[in-house]
C-alpha positions in Angstrom: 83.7 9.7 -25.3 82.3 7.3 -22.6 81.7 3.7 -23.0 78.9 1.8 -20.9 80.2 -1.5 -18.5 77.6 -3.9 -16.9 78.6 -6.9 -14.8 77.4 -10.3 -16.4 76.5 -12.6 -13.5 73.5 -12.8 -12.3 71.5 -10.1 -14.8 68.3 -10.2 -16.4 67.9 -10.4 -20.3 69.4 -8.3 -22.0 68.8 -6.7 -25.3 71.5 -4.5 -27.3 71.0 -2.4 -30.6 73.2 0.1 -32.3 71.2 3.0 -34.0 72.7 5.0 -37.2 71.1 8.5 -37.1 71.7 12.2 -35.9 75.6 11.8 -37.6 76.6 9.9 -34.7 75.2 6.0 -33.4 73.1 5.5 -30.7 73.6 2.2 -28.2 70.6 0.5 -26.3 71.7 -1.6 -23.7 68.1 -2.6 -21.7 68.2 -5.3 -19.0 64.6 -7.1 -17.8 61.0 -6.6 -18.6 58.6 -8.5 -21.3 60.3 -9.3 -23.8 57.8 -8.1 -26.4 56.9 -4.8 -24.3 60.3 -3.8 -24.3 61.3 -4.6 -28.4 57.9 -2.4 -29.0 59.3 0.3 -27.0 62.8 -0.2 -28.6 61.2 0.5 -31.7 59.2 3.5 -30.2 62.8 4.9 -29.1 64.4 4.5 -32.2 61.9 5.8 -34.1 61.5 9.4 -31.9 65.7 9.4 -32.4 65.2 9.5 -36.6 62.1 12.1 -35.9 64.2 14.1 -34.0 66.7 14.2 -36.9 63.9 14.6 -39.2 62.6 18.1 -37.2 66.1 19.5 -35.7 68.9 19.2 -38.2 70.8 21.8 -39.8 71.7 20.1 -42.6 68.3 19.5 -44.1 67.0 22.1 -45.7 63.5 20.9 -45.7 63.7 20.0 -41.5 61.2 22.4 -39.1 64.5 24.0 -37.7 65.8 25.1 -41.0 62.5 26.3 -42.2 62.4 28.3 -38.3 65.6 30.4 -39.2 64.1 30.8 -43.3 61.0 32.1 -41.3 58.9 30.0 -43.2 57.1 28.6 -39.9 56.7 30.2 -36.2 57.4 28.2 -33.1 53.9 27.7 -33.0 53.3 25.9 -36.2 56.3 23.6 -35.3 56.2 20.2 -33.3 56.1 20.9 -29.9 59.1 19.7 -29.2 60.4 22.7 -30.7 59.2 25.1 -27.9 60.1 22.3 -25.4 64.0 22.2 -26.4 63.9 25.9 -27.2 63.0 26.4 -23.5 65.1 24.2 -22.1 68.3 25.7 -24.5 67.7 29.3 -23.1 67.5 27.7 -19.4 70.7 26.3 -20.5 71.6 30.0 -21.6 70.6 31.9 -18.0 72.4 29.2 -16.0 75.5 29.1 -17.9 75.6 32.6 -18.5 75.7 32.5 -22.1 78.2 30.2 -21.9 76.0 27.6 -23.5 74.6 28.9 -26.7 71.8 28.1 -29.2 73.2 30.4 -31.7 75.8 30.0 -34.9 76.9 32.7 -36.9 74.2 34.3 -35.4 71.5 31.9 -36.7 70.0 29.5 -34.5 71.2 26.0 -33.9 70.1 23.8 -31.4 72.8 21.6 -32.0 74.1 21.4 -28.6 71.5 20.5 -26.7 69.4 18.3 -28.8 71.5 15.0 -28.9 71.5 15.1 -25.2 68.3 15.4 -25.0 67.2 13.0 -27.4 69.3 10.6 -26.0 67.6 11.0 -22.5 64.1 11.3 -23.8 65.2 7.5 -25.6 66.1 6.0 -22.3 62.8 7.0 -20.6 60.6 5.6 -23.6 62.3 2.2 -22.8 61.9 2.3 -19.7 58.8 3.1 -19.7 58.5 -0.7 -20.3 58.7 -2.0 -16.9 62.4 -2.8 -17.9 65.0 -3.2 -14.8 67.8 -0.6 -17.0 67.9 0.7 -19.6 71.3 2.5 -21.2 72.0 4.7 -24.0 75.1 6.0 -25.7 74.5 9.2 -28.0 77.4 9.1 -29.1 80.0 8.9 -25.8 77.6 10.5 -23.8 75.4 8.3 -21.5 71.7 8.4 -19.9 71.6 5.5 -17.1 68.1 4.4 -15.9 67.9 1.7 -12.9 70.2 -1.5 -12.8 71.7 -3.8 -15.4 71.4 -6.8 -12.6 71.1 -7.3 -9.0 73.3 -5.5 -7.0 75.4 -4.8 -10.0 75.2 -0.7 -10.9 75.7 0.8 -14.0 79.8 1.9 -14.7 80.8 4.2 -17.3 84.1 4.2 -18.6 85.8 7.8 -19.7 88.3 7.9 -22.2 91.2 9.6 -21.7 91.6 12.3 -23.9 95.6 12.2 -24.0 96.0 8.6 -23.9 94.3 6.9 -26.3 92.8 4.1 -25.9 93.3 4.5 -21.8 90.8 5.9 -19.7 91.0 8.7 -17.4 88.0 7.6 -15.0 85.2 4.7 -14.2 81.8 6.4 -13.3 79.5 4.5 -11.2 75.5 4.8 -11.0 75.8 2.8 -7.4 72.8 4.2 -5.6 71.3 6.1 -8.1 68.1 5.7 -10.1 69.0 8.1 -12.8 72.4 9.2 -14.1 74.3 10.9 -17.1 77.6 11.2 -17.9 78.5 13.6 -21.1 82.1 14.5 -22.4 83.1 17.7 -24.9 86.3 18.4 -25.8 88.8 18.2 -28.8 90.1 14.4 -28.7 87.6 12.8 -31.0 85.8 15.6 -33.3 88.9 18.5 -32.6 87.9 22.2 -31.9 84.3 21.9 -32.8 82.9 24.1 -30.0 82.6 27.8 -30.4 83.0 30.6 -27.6 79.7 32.1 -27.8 81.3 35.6 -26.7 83.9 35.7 -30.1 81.5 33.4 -32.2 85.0 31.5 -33.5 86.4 27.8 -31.6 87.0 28.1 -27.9 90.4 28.6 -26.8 91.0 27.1 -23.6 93.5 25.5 -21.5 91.0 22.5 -21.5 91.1 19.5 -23.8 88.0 17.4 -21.6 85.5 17.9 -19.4 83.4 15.6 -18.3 79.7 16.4 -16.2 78.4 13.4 -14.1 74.5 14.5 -13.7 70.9 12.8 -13.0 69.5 14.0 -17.1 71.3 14.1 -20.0 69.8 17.0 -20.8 72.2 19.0 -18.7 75.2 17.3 -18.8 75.6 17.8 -22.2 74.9 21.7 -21.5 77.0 22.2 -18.8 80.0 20.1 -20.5 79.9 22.2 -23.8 79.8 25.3 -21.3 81.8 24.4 -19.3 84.8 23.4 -21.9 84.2 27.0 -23.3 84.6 28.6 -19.8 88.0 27.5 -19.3 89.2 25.4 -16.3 89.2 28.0 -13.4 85.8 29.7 -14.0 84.2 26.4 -15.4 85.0 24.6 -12.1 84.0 27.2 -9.6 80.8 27.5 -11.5 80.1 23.6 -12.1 80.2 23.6 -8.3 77.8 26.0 -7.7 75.4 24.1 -9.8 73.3 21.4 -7.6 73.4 17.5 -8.2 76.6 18.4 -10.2 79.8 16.2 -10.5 82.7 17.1 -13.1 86.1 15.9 -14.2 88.4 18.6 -16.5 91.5 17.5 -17.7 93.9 20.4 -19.4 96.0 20.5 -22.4 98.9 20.1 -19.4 97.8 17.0 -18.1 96.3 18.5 -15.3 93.3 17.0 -13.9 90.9 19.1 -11.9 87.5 17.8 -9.9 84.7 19.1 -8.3 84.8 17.7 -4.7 81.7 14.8 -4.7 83.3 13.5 -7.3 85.2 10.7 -6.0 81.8 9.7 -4.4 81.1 9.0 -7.9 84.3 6.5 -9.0 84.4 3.2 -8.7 
């Protein structure tokens, strides 16, 4: 769970909104632009989020997803956005090693990569505005696009996952014009992610892990991967991967980081 902190002084206009959809609520915090140009693309935003729910979801029996798996419809004869996340899900696959999975019971559930993805693909439509930064929380897990004020980056706070109510790290966009920061573990939904190699929950020595990357897209993969992995293969391989930054924290309070992260805290 991550929380988004702007400075005050000195930034542009801001507009805030809190979405309801996908099971979980989205937060738009968008600094600058035209004040009408950037409400339009609000709406734009929120509206892709509920389409997204509308084509992806599991639970609807009448979504393009659920219909996929029924073989009532082919790929083709689906949105494209079905091929596009499909593609990017079995990316997620080779570079993980199967440790990031679009399969459940041995059907096949986008699940884990589509909120991320959503999320980022939301941030770019508002920015698309003109706006000086846009942020949105899926859920705990954060796209950042440019600045919330002049010389005042974007900070996200991460919860710590044995402390409640504390947090284990401040994440800072200082420098960057794109960054993400996605969480999975067992502290606020409990042993919701599946080992892909048993098909049961994960069993690990890790309660958190937390991926600091430019797209959403990925740092929700390679958290949910990574958590899977276990803390001694997850953080050998999370430093392998390029533009990468992680944080795991184990069921022993141990707290484990790749090595640019501290270039990261602040």
């Amino acid at each position: 769970m991550a929380d988004t902190v702007a400075e005050s002084a000195a930034a542009p206009a801001v507009l805030r909104h809190a979405e309801e959809v996908m099971g979980t609520v989205f937060s738009f915090d968008v600094r600058g632009g035209e004040p009408g140009a950037v409400r339009a693309a609000l709406e734009e935003a929120i509206a892709s989020l509920h389409r997204v729910n509308e084509v992806f979801s599991t639970y609807r029996e009448d979504s393009q997803v659920s219909r996929l798996v029924r073989g009532e419809l082919t790929v083709e004869e689906c949105d494209p956005e079905v091929a596009e996340v499909l593609e990017l899900g079995a990316e997620a696959e080779r570079v993980s090693d199967g440790w990031f999975s679009m399969r459940y019971q041995g059907r096949l559930d986008p699940t884990g990569i589509v909120k991320g993805w959503a999320a980022e693909r939301a941030a770019r439509l508002v920015a698309a505005a003109g706006v000086n930064g846009v942020s949105v929380n899926g859920g705990g897990d954060v796209q950042l696009l440019g600045v919330p004020g002049p010389e005042r980056p974007w900070r996200v706070g991460v919860s710590d996952p044995l402390r409640p109510g504390g947090l284990a790290a401040v994440v800072s966009a200082a420098g960057a014009d794109e960054l993400a920061v996605a969480t999975s573990g067992t502290a606020e939904r409990g042993a919701h992610i599946v080992d892909p190699r048993t098909g049961r929950s994960a069993v690990t020595d890790l309660v958190a892990v937390t991926v600091v990357t430019p797209q959403l897209t990925w740092a929700d993969c390679w958290a949910t991967a990574a958590f899977a992995m276990g803390s001694r293969e997850a953080l050998g391989w999370l430093e392998s991967l390029p533009d990468v930054e992680a944080l795991l924290i184990t069921a022993g309070d141990e707290v484990r980081c790749t090595g640019g992260l501290a270039g990261r805290l602040g």
